[in-house]
C-alpha positions in Angstrom: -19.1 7.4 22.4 -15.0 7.5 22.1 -15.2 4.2 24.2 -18.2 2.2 22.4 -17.1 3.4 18.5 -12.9 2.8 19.3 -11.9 2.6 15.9 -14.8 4.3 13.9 -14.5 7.1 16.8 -13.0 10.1 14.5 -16.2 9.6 11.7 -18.5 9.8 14.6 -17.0 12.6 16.6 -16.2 14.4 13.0 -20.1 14.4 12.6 -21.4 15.1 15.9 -19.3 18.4 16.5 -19.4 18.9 12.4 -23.0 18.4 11.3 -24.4 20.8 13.8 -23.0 24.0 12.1 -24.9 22.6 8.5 -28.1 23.3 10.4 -29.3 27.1 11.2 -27.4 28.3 14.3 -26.7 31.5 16.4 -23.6 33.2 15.6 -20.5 32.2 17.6 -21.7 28.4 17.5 -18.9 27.5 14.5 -16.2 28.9 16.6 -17.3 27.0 19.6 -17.7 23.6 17.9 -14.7 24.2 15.7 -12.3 23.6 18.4 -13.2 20.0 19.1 -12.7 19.3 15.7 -9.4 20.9 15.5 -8.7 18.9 18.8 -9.6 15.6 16.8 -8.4 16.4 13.5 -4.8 17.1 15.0 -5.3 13.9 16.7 -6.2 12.0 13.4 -3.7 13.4 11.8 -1.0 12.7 14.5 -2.3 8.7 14.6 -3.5 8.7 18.0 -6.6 7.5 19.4 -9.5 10.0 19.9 -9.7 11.9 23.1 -11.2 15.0 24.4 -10.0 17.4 27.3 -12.3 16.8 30.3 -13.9 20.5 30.1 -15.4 19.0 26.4 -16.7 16.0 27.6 -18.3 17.0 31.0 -20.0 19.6 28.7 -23.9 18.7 28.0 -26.6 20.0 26.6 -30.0 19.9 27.6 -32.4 17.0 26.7 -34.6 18.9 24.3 -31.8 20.5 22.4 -30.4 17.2 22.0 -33.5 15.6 21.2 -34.8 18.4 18.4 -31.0 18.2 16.5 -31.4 14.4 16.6 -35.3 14.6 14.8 -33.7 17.1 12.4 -30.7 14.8 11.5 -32.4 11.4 11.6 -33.9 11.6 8.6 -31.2 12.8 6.8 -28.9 10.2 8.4 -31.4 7.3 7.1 -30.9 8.6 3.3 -27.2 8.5 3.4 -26.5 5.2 5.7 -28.9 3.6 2.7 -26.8 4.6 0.1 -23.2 3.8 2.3 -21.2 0.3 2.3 -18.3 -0.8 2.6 -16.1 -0.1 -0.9 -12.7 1.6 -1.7 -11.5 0.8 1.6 -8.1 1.7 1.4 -9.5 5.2 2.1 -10.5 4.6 5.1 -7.5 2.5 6.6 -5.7 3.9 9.5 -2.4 5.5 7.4 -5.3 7.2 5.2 -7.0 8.6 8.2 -3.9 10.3 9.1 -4.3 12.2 5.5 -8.1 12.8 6.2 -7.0 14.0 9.6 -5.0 16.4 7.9 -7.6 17.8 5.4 -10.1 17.8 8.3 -7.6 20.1 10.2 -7.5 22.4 7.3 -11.7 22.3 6.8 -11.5 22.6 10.8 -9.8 25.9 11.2 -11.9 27.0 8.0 -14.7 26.1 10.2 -14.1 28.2 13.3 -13.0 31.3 11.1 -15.1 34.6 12.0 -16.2 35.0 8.2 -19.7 35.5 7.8 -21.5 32.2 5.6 -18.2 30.6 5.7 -19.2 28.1 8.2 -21.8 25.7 6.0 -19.4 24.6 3.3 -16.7 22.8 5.5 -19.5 21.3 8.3 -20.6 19.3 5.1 -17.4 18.4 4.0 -16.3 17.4 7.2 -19.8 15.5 8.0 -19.0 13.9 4.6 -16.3 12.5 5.5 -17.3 11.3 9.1 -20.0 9.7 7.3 -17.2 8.2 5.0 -15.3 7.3 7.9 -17.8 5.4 9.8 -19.1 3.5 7.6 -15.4 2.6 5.8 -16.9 3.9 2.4 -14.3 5.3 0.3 -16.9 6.9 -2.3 -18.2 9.3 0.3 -14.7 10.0 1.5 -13.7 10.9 -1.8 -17.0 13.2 -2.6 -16.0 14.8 1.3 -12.3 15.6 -0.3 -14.0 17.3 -3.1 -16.7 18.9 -1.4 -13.0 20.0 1.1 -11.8 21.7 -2.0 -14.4 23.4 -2.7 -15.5 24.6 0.9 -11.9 26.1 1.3 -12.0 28.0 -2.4 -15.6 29.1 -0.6 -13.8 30.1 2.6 -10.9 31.8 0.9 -13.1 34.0 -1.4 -15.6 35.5 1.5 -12.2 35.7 3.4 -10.5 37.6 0.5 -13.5 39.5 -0.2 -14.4 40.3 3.7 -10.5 41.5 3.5 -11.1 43.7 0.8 -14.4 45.4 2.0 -12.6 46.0 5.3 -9.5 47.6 3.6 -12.1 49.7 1.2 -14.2 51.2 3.8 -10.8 52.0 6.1 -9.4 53.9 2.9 -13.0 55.9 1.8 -13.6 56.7 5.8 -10.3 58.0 5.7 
């Protein structure tokens, strides 16, 4: 996929590692697909081309797996690629990827936290703005910032709030 996409390669990777954690998954899953996306969010946001450690990409998963998350996604993928063209695309030049690289980093790490329900809000925002990215449509990058800004006020409240539940049960068992 790096190879075939070249320059579109960050919106694609962004949404496969991205959009699986929007979908109903195990616990541990957002920590494990999190790290990729740090990996090419850092890379984004450095301006280097997209590349993966060979102990990601030898990784596979088996046939049906792959083949039940790609009847879940199709549909939804079909609703947004017919809403998506080319427009506003300054966002999606290369010295604005850097930028997206950088909020992507942020919603990354947000991402792989260990807070419970924290996971959904930046694996939308993040496969927003792969979408954005791949198909060089500035709208949907700009709705991915938003959505960004609101999945790390989301992120920072459970995290605040897990913080303070933790701190309150310490202080009454004690």
């Amino acid at each position: 996929m790096l190879e075939t996409m070249r320059s579109r390669a960050f919106g694609a990777m962004l949404l496969v590692f991205a959009f699986p954690n929007i979908l109903p998954t195990p616990p541990g899953v957002a920590g494990i697909l999190g790290m990729p996306l740090i990996f090419l969010s850092a890379q984004m946001m450095l301006g280097r081309q997209p590349w993966l450690p060979e102990f990601i990409t030898k990784r596979s998963m088996e046939r049906s797996s792959f083949a039940a998350m790609v009847t879940r996604v199709t549909p939804w993928l079909r609703r947004a690629e017919a809403l998506m063209h080319p427009r506003l695309t300054a966002l999606s030049s290369p010295r604005a990827q850097q930028g997206l690289g950088l909020v992507c980093l942020i919603l990354a790490i947000a991402l792989a936290l260990p807070i419970p329900f924290a996971n959904l809000a930046p694996a939308a925002a993040i496969s927003v703005l792969g979408l954005g990215i791949l198909q060089r449509d500035g709208l949907w990058i700009t709705l991915g910032l938003l959505g960004g800004v609101v999945a790390v006020g989301w992120v920072a409240s459970l995290g605040y709030a897990l913080v303070w539940s933790a701190l309150f049960a310490v202080d009454t068992a004690f």
